[in-house]
VEXMAR-429011 format. One line per field, with one value per residue: residue number from 1; x, y, z of N, C-alpha, C in turn. Coordinates in steps of 0.001 Angstrom, whole numbers, plus 500000, padded with zeros to 6 digits. Atoms other than C-alpha are relative to their C-alpha. Layout:
resi = c(NUM,...)
nxx = c(X,...)
nyy = c(Y,...)
nzz = c(Z,...)
caxx = c(X,...)
cayy = c(Y,...)
cazz = c(Z,...)
cxx = c(X,...)
cyy = c(Y,...)
czz = c(Z,...)
This chain:
resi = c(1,2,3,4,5,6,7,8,9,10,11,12,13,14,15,16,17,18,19,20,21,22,23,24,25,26,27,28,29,30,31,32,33,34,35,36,37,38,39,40,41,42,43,44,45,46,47,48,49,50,51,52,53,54,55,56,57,58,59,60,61,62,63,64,65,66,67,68,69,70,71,72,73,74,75,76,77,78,79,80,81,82,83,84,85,86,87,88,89,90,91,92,93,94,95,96,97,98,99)
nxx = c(498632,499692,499271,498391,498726,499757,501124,499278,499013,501090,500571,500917,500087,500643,501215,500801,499251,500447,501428,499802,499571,500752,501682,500592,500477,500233,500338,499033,498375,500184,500661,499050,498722,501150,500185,499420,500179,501011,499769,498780,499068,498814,498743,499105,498635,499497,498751,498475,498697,498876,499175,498648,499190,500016,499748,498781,499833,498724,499281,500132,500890,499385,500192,500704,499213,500325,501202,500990,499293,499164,499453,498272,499206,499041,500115,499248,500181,500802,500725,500996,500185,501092,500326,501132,499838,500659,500269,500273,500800,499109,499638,500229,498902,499251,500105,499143,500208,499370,499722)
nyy = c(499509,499222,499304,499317,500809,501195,501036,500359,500803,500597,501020,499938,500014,498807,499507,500688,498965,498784,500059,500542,499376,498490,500352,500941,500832,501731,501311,501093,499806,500436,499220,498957,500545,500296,498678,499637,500787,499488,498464,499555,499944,501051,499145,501281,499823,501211,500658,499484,500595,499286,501194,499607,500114,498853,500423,498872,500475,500272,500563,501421,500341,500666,501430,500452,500615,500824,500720,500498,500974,499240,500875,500116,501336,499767,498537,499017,500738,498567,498997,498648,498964,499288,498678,499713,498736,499726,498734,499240,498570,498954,500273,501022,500915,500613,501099,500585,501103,500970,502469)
nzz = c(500029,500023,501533,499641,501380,499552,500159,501293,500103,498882,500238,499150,498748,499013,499519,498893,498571,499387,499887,498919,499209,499885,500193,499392,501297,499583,501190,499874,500801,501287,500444,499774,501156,501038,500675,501140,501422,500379,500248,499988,499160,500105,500580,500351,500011,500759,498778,501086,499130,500513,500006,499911,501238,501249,501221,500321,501441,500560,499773,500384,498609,499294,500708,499161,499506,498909,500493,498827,499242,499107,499322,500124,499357,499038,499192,500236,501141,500985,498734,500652,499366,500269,499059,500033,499097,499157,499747,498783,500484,500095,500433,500649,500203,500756,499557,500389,499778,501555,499862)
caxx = c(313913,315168,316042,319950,322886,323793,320371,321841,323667,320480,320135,317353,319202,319228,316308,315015,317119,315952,312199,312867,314612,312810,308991,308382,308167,306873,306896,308983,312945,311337,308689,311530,313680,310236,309354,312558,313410,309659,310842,314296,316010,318343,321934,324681,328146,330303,333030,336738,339182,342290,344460,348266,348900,349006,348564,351913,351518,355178,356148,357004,354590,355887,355965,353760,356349,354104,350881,348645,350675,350878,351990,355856,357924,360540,360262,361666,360572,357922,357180,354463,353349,350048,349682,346477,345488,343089,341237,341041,339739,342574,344953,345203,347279,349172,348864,351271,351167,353821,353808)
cayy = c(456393,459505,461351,461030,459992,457205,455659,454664,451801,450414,446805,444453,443855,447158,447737,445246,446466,449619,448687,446528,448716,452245,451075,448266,446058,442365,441087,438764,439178,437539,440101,442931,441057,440347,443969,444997,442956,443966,447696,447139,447558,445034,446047,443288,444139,442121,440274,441425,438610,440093,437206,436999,435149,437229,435470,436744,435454,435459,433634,429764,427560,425410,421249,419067,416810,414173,413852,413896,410977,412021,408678,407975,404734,406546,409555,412615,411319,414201,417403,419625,422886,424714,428768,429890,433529,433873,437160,439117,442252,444456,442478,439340,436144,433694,429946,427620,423887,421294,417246)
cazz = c(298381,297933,294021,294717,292233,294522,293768,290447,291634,294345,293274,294576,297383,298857,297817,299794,302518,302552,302237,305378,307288,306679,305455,307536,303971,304958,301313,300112,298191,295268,294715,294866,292287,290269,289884,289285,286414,285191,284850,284006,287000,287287,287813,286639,287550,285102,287444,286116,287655,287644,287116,287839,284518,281156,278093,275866,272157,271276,273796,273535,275045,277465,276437,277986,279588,281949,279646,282748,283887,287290,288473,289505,290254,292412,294872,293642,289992,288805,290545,289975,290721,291019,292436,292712,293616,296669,296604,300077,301277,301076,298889,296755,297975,296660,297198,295981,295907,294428,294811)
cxx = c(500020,500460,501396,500966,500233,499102,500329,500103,498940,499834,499146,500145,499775,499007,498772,500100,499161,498884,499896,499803,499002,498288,499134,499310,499893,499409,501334,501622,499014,499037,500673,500379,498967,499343,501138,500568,498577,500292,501366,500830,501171,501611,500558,501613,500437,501398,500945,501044,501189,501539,501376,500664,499142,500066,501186,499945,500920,500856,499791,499089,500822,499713,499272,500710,498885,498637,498874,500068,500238,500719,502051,499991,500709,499277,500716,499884,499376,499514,499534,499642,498439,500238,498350,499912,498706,499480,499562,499839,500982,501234,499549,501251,500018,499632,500908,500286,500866,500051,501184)
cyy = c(501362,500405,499893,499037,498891,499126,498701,498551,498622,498189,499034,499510,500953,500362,499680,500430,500567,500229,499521,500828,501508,499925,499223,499082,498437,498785,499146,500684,500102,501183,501102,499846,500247,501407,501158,499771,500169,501430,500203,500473,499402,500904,498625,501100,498967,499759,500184,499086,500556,498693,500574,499117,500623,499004,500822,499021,499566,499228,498183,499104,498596,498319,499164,498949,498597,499482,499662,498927,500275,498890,499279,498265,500380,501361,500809,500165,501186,500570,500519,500566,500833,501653,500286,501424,499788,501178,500710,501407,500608,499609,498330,499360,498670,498401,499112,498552,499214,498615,499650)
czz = c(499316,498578,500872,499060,500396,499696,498817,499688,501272,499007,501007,501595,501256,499710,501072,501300,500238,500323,501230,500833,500422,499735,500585,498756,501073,498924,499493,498936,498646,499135,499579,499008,498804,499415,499475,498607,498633,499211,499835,500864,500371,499980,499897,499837,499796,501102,498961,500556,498999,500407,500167,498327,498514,498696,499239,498361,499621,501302,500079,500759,500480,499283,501103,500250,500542,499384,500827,500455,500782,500931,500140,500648,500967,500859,499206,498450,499027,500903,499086,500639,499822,501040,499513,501000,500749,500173,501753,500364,499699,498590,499371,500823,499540,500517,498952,500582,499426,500715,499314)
């Protein structure tokens, strides 16, 4: 590969890639991973979930009403709610579940 700023950011998957693709490499992933880790290569991008709920200190925390009792006698008795965010390429959505 080429001296270039972009190189920077090459982890051993492209490197594998690129050994593939442009060298005619016919050794294995593991060897790739195994020498870079050897020489410090390694990149680790730390995962940032970007949650929709905010911890807020001052505000009250809700009461735990149901005690993980989620069982009812009547219909209509105890509802509950779960959202959950779904990450996708362009945006994040929403999912929303209640019993």
């Amino acid at each position: 590969m080429k001296e270039d700023p972009e190189n920077a950011n090459y982890g051993v998957k492209r490197i594998y890639q690129y050994l593939m693709n442009n060298k005619n490499y016919e050794g294995s992933y593991s060897t790739i991973y195994r020498i870079c880790k050897e020489n410090n290569l390694m990149i680790h991008c730390k995962r940032r979930p970007k949650g929709i709920t905010k911890a807020d200190s001052e505000a009250q925390k809700a009461e735990n009403l149901i005690n993980q009792d989620f069982t009812a006698q009547n219909p209509n008795e105890k509802w509950l709610m779960d959202i959950t965010e779904i990450p996708c390429k362009k945006r994040e959505a929403l999912s929303c579940a209640s019993t």
